[in-house]
Z-matrix of the N, CA and C atoms (Angstrom, degrees):
N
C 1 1.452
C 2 1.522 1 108.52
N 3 1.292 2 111.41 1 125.24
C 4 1.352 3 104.95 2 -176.75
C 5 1.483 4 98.37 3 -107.02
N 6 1.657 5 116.67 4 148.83
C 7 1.199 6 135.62 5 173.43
C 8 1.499 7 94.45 6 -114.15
N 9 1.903 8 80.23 7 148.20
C 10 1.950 9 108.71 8 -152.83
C 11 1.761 10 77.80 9 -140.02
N 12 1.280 11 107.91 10 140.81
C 13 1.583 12 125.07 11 -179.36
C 14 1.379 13 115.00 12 -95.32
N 15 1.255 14 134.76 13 -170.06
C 16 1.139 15 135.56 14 -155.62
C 17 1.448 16 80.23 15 -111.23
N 18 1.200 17 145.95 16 2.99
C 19 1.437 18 121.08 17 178.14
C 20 1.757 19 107.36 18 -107.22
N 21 1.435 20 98.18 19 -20.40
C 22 1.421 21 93.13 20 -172.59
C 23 1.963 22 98.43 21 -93.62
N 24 1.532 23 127.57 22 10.82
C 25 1.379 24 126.72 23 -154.12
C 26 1.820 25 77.54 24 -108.89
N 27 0.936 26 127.69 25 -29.48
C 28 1.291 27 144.87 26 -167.73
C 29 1.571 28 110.97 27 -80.80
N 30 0.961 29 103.49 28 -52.98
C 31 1.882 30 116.30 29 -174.81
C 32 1.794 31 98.81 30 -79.78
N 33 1.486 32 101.18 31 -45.96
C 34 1.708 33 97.59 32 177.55
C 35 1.306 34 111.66 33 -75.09
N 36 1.230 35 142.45 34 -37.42
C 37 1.199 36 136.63 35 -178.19
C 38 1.773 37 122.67 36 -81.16
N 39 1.552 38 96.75 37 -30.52
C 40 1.632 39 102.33 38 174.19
C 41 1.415 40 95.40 39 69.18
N 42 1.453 41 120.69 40 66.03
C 43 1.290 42 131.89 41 146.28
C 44 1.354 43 136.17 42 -152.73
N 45 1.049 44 156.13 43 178.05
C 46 1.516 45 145.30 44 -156.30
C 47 1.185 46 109.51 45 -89.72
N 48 1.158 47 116.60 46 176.89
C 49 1.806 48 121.64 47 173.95
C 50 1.346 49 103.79 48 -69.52
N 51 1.518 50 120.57 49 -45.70
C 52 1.709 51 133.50 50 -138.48
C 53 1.747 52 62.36 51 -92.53
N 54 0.956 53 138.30 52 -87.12
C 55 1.819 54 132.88 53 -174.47
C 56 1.866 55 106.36 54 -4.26
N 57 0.987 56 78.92 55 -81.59
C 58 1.720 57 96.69 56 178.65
C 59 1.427 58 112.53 57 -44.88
N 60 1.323 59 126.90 58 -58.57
C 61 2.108 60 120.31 59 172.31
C 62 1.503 61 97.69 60 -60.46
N 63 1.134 62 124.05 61 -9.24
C 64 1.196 63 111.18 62 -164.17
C 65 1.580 64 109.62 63 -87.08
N 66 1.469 65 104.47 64 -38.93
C 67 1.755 66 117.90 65 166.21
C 68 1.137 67 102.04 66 -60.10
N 69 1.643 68 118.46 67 -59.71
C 70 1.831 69 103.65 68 -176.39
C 71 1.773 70 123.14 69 -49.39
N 72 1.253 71 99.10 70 -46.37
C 73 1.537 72 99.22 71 161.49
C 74 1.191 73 117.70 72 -45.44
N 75 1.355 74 143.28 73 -19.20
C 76 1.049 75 160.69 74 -163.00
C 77 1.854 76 135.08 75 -105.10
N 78 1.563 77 85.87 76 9.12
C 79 1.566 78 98.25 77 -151.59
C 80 1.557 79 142.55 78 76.19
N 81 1.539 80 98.50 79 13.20
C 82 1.595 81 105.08 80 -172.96
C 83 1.730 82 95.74 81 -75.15
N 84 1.438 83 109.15 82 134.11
C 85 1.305 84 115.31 83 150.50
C 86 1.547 85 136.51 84 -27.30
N 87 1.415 86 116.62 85 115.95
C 88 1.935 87 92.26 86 167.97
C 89 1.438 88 86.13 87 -152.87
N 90 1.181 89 88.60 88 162.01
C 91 1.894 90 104.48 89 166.39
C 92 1.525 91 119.19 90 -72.08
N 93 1.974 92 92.72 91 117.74
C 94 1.185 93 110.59 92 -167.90
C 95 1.462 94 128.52 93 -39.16
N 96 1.526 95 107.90 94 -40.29
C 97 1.215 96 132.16 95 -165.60
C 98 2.301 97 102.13 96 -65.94
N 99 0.755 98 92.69 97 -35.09
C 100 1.958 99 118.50 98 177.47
C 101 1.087 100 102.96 99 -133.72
N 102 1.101 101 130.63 100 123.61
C 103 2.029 102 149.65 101 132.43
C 104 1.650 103 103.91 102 -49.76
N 105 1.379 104 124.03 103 -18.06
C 106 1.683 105 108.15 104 -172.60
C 107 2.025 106 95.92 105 -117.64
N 108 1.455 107 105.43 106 37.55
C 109 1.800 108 109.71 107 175.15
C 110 1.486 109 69.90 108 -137.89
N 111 1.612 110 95.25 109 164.64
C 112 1.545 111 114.22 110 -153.86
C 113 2.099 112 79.02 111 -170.91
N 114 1.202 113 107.60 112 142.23
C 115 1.496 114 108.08 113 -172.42
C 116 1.845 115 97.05 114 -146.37
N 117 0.930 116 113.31 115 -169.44
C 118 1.820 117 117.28 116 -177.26
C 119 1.138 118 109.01 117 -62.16
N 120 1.416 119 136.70 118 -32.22
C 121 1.243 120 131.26 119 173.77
C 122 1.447 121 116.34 120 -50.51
N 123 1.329 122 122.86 121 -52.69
C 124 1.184 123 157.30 122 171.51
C 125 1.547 124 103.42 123 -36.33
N 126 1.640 125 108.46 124 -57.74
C 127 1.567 126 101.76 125 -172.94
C 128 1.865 127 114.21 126 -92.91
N 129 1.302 128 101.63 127 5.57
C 130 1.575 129 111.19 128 168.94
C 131 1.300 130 107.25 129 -85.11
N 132 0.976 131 101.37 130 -32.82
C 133 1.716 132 108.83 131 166.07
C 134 1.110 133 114.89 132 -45.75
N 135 1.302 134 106.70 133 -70.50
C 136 1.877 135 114.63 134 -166.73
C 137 1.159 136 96.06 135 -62.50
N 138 1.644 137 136.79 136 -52.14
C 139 1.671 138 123.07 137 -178.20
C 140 1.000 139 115.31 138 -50.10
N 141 1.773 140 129.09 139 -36.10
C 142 1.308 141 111.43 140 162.04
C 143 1.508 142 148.82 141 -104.47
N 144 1.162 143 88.67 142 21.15
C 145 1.853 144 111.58 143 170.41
C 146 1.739 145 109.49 144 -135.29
N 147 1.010 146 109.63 145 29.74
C 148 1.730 147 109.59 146 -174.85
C 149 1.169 148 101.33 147 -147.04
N 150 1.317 149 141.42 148 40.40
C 151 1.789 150 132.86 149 -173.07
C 152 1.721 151 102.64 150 -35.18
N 153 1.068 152 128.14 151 -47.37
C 154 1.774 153 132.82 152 -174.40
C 155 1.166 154 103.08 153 -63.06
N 156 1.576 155 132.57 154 -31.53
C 157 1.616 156 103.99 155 -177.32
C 158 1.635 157 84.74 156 -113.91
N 159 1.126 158 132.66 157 20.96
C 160 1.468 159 113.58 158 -174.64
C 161 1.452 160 102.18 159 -64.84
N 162 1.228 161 151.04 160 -20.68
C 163 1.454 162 151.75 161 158.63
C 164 1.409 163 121.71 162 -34.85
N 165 1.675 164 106.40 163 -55.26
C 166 1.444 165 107.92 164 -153.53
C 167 1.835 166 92.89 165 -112.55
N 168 1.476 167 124.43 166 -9.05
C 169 1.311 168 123.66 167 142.46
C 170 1.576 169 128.55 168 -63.89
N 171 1.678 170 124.34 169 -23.69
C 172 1.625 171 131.24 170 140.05
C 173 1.617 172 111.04 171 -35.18
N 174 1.364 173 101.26 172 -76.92
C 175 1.392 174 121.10 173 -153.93
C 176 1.873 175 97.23 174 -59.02
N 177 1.395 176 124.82 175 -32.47
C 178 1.705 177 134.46 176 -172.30
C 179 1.413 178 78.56 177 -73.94
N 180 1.044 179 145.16 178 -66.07
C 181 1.633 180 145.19 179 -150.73
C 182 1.883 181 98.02 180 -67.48
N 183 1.306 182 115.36 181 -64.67
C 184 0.938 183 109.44 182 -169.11
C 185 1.875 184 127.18 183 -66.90
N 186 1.379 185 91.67 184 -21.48
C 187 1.651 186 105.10 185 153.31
C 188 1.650 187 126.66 186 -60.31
N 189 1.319 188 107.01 187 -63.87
C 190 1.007 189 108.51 188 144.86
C 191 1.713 190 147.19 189 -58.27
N 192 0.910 191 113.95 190 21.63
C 193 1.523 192 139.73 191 160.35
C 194 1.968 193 82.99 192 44.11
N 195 1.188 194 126.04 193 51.69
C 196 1.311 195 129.65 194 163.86
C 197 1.472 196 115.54 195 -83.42
C-alpha cells in the first residue's frame, strides 16, 4: 500500500486543501496514524463519491501502481 501525502492528493486531484478536509470531514479515508496521508482506500473513495475527479484519481492510482 503506498501512502500519497496531502501535497501530492492536491496536485493529483486539482483541488484545494479546504476541498480536501472537507472530504475527510466527510468520511474520506486516511491513514489513521496521520489525517494529512491518504493511501488507496482514500482514492477509491474519490472514484466513488467524486464522479469529476474520478479521472485523475484513476490516473494517481495507476501511477502509483496501487
Amino acid at each position: 500500500m503506498k501512502i500519497i501525502s496531502m501535497k501530492e492528493m492536491i496536485r493529483g486531484l486539482d483541488v484545494s486543501s479546504t476541498t480536501l478536509y472537507n472530504w475527510i470531514d466527510t468520511d474520506m479515508p486516511v491513514e489513521r496514524r496521520d489525517p494529512n496521508l491518504f493511501n488507496d482506500k482514500s482514492l477509491k473513495w474519490v472514484i466513488a463519491n467524486k464522479p469529476d475527479k474520478k479521472d485523475l484519481a484513476t490516473k494517481m492510482m495507476e501511477k502509483s501502481n496501487v
